[in-house]
N, C-alpha and C positions, 0 to 999 in steps of 0.2 A: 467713272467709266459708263458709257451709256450701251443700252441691253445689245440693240446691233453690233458693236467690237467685239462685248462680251461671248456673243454669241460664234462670231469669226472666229475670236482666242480658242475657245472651249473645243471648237470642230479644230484649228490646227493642233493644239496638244494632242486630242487624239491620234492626226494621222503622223505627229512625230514619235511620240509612243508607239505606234505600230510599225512604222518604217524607217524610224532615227530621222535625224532633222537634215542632213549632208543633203540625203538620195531626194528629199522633198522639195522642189520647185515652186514657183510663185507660180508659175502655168498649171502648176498640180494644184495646190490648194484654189484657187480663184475655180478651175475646174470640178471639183471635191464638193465646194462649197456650191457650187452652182450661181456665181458671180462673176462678173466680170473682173479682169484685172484693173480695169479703170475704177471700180468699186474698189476695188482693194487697196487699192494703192490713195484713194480717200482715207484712207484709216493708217497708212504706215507708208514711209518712203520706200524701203529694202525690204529683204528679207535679216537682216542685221536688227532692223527698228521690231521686225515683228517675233523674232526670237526673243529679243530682249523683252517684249510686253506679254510675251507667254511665260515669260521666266517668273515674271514681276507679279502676274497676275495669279501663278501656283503659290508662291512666297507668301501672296496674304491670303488666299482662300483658307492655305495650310494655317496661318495663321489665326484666322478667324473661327476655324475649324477647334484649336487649343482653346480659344479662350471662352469658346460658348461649352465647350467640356466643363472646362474649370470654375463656368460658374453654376456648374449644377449641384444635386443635392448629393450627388456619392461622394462617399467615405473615401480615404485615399487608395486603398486596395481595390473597390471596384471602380475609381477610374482610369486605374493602372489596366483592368480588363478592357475597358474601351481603347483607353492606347492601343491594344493587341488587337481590338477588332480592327480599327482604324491601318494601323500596321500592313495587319491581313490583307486589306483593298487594296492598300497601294500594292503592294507585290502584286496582284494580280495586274496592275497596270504596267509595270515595272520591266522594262525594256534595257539591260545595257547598253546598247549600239545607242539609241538617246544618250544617257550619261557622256559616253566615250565622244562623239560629235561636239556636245557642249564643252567637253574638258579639250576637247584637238583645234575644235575648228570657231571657240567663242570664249577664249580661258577666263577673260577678266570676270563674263558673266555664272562662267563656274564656280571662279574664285570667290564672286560675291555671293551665291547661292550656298558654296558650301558653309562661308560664313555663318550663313542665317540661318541655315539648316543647323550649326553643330551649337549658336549660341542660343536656337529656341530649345532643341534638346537638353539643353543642361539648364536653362533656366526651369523649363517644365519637371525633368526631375527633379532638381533642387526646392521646387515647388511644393513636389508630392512629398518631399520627403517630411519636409518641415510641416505641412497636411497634416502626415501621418505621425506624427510625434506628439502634435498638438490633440489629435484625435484620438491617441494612448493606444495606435494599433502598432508605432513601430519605435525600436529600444530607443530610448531616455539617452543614452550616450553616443550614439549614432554622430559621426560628426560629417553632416550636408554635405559641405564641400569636396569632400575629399570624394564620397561615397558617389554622388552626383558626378564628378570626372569621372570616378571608375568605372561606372553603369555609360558616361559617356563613350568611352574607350572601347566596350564591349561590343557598344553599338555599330561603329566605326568597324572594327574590325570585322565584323561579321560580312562588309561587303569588299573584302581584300579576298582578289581570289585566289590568294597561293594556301590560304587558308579554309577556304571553304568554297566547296562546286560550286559552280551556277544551281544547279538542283537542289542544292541544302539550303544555296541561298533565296531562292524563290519558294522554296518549301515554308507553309506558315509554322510549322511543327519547329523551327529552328527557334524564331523569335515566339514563340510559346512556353521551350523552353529557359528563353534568356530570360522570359519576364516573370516566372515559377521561381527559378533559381536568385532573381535578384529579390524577391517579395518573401523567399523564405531566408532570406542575410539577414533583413533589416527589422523584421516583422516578428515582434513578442509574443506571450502567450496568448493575449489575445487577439492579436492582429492575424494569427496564425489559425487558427479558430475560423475566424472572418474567410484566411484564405481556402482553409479546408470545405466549406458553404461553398463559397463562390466553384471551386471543381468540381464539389457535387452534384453542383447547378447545372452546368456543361455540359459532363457525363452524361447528365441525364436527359437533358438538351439533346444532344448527338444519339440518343437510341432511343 
């Protein structure tokens, strides 16, 4: 992808994060961007071709984003903290009417989104988990799979909204707690340890 598209993609995510993707016109964006539509339309036939290259292009950012995490030097509990900072940002970008647009009005490319979305999440926990096993911060009997679905699930549900407001759900304090709660299941005496440092650290961060 060369830096000009790039460039295009990055400004239309935003204005569909801000306004959902329905209400956003190729008159708008070509405008927005301060380009002609005749430029635009160099780079994408519809707006069909350029939802789907914004879709394509979150998919591997988020992607790339996982796996320059995972090849760093932290321990499996403090890259489960970065998950949560990571986490955190996206909510702050985090728009419903976007989701609801792509699931109403582009389903296959939600379909395939959600896919990738729900089998990076369980490869990446499954990841950490076996991480943290091998790194003796999280219990010996732990069995990946099952744990890694259930931490899947929890995920998931948290953006069901008969179960949780918009406010809880854009709150970073929700998935704060979901990632405390899943790091003291799985985490022995000394990984527990580790986690008690790491909120020390925070706390003290925050005052």
């Amino acid at each position: 992808m060369n830096e000009e598209l790039k460039n295009i993609l990055t400004k239309v995510r935003c204005l569909y994060m801000k306004y959902g993707i329905k209400s956003v016109t190729m008159d708008d964006v070509a405008r927005e961007l301060g380009i002609s539509k005749k430029t635009l339309y160099q780079y994408v036939n519809d707006k069909n071709e350029l939802v789907q290259k914004v879709v394509e292009m979150e998919i591997g950012e988020k992607g790339e984003h996982f796996l320059k995490m995972r090849s760093t030097e932290l321990n499996a509990i403090e890259e489960l903290f970065e998950v949560n900072k990571m986490v955190r940002q996206m909510l702050k970008d985090y728009n419903p009417a976007t989701e609801y647009d792509l699931r109403k009005y582009y389903p296959e490319l939600y379909t395939n989104l959600i896919k990738v979305r729900r089998d990076r999440i369980y490869n990446n926990i499954l990841s950490n988990l076996m991480k943290g096993k091998k790194e003796g911060l999280y219990r010996a009997e732990l069995n990946e799979e099952l744990i890694a679905k259930l931490q899947l699930s929890r995920v998931e549900s948290a953006f069901d909204d008969k179960i949780f407001s918009q406010e809880e759900l854009l709150s970073p304090k929700l998935f704060y707690e979901m990632f405390v709660y899943h790091i003291r299941g799985i985490a022995n005496e000394r990984g527990l340890k580790v986690l008690e440092q790491k909120l020390k650290e925070l706390d003290s961060n925050n005052n």
